[in-house]
SEVEXBA-238814 format. One record per residue (C-alpha): residue in three letters; z, x, y. Coordinates in pm, whole numbers, padded with zeros to 5 digits, always signed. Example, Ala and Ser with C-alpha at 12.3 -4.5 7.8 and 13.67 -1.06 7.14 Angstrom:
REM residues 2
ALA+00780+01230-00450;SER+00714+01367-00106;
END
This chain:
REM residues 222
UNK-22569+04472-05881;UNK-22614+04305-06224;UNK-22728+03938-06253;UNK-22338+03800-06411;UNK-22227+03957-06015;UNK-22447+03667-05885;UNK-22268+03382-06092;UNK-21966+03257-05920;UNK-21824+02948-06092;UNK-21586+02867-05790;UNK-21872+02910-05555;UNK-22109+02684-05786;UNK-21861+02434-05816;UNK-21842+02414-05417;UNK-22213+02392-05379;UNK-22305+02156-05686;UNK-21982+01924-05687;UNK-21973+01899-05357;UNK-22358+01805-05353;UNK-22322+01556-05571;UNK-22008+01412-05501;UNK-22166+01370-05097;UNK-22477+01239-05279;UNK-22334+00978-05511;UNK-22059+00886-05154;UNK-22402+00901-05001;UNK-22644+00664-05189;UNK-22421+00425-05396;UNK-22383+00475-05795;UNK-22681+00190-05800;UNK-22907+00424-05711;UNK-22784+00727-05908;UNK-22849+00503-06228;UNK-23175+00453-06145;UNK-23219+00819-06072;UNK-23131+00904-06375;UNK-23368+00634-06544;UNK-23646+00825-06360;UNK-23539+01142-06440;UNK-23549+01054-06810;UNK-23924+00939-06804;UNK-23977+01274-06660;UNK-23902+01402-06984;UNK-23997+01100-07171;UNK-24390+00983-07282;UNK-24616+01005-06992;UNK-24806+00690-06957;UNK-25110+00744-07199;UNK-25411+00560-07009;UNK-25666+00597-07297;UNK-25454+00527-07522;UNK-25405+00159-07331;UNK-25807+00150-07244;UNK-25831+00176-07595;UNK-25654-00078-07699;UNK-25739-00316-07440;UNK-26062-00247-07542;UNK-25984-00463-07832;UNK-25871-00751-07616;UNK-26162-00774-07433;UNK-26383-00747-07768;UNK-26187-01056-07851;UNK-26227-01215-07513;UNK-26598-01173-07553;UNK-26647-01296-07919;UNK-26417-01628-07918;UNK-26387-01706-07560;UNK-26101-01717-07318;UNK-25967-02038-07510;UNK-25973-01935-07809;UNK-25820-01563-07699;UNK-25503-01461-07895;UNK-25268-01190-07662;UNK-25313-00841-07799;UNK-24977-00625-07833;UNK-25111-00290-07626;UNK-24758-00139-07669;UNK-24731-00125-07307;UNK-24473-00397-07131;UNK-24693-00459-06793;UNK-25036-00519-06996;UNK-24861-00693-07281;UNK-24731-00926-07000;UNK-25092-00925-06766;UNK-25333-00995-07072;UNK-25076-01265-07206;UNK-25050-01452-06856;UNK-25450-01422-06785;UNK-25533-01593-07151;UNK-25228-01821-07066;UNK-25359-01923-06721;UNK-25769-01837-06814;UNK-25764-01623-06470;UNK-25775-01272-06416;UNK-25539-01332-06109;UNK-25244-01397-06310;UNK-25347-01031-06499;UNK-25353-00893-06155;UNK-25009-01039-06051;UNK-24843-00898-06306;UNK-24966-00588-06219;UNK-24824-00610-05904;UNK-24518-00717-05977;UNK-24496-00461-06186;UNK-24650-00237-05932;UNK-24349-00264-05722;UNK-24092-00221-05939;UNK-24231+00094-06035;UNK-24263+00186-05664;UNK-23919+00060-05564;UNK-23723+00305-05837;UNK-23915+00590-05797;UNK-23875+00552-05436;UNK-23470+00560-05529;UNK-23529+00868-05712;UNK-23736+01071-05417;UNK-23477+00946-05166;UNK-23154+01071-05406;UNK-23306+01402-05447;UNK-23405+01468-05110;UNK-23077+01388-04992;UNK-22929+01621-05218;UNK-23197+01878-05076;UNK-23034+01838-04762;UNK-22705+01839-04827;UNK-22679+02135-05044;UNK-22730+02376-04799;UNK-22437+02191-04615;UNK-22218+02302-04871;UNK-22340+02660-04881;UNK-22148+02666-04527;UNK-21845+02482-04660;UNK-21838+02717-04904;UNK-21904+03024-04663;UNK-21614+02850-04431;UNK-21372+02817-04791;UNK-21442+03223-04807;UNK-21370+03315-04454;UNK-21061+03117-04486;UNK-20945+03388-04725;UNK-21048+03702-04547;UNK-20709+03886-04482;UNK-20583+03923-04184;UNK-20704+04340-04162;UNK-21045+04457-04212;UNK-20830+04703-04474;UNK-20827+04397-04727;UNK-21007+04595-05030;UNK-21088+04398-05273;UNK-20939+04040-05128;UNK-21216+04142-04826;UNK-21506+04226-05034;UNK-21431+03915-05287;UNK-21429+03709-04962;UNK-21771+03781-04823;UNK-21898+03831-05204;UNK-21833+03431-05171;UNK-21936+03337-04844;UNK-22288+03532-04884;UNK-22286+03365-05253;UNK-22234+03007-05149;UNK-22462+03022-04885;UNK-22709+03145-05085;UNK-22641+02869-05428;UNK-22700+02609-05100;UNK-23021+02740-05016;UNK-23163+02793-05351;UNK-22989+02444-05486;UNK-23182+02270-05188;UNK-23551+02426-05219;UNK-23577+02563-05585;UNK-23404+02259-05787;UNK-23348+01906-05534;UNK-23659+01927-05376;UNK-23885+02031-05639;UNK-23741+01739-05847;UNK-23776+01492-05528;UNK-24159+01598-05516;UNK-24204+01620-05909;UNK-24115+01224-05914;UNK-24297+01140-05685;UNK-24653+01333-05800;UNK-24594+01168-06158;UNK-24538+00819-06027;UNK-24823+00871-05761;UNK-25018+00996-06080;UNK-24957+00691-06321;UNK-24986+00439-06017;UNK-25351+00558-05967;UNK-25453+00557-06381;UNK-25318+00145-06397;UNK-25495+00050-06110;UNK-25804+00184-06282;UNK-25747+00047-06554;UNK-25682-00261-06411;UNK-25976-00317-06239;UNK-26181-00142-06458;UNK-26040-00526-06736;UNK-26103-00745-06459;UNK-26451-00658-06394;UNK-26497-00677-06784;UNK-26378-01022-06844;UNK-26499-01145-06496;UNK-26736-01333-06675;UNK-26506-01469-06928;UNK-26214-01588-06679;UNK-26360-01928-06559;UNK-26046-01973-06320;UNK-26079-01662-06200;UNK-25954-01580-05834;UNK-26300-01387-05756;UNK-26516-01699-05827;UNK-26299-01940-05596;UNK-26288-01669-05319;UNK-26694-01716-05330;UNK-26657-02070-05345;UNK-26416-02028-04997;UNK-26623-01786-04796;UNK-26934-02064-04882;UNK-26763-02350-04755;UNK-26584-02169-04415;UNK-26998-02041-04334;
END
């Protein structure tokens, strides 16, 4: 058996199409664009948390030396600081920095969520059309075992479409489904950090701060 007697476009095109054809039916095309936004970061830049510690770095240097008033916003190159660092010098509290974050924060979550869902439902429906495409070749077994060739072809395809389902679903979908999710997992963890690792260094320079007026709370409820 030689690796091209594996490849069977008709039997591909039963197990793929029909995958993602079910998939797309399955989830809406709203969620397929996303997908494919996610799927292109995969590919794309990795989120470069020194790189943004460094220069937020600067901002806080700045912070420090003129005061919150005096503060100008620092362009970090990345959209969700840009906006945080802007909106705490705006507002002179770090809890406008940390509700952009968390706006942010769950945008983030909400597309990569889209993402994991699309690929594990094409994890589960390949397989689905391994047996449709198993079925499709049984159709076309002759009606004598004495077929020859039209026989062998026929099983050559169901055993091959069952087998594109299974390795579709656990070597490709999944994988993918588990791969966004580690990454955005990943990046979620590195801007918390980095979050709190800006609000405890300006805590002191944020005189509307939310941590301050907590204090101020807890005081007057004891």
């Amino acid at each position: 058996m030689t690796t091209t007697s594996l490849i069977d476009p008709v039997s591909l095109a039963i197990v793929f199409g029909g995958t993602a054809a079910a998939t797309v039916l399955r989830c809406g095309w709203r969620e397929c664009v996303t997908t494919i936004t996610e799927i292109g970061q995969l590919w794309g830049e990795p989120f470069d948390a020194e790189k943004a510690r460094a220069e937020l770095a600067v901002q806080v240097q700045e912070i420090r030396r003129d005061g919150i008033l005096r503060a100008t916003p620092h362009v970090t190159g990345d959209a969700e600081f840009d906006e945080g660092t802007d909106a705490m010098i705006r507002t002179r509290s770090i809890g406008s920095l940390i509700a952009a974050h968390e706006k942010h924060k769950s945008r983030r979550g909400a597309m990569s969520s889209v993402a994991v869902h699309l690929f594990a439902q094409a994890a589960e429906l390949a397989p689905v059309f391994g047996m449709v495409g198993t079925l499709v070749a049984l159709s076309r077994l002759p009606g004598g075992v004495s077929g020859g060739s039209d026989f062998t072809g026929a099983i050559a395809m169901a055993v091959q479409t069952t087998l594109y389902g299974l390795l579709a679903a656990n070597l490709v979908f999944a994988p993918i489904s588990r791969l966004i999710e580690r990454r955005a997992r990943a990046e979620e963890n590195e801007r918390q950090l980095l979050v709190d690792w800006l609000a405890e260094q300006l805590a002191d320079s944020c005189p509307s701060s939310t941590a301050p007026a907590t204090r101020v709370t807890q005081r007057e409820a004891a």
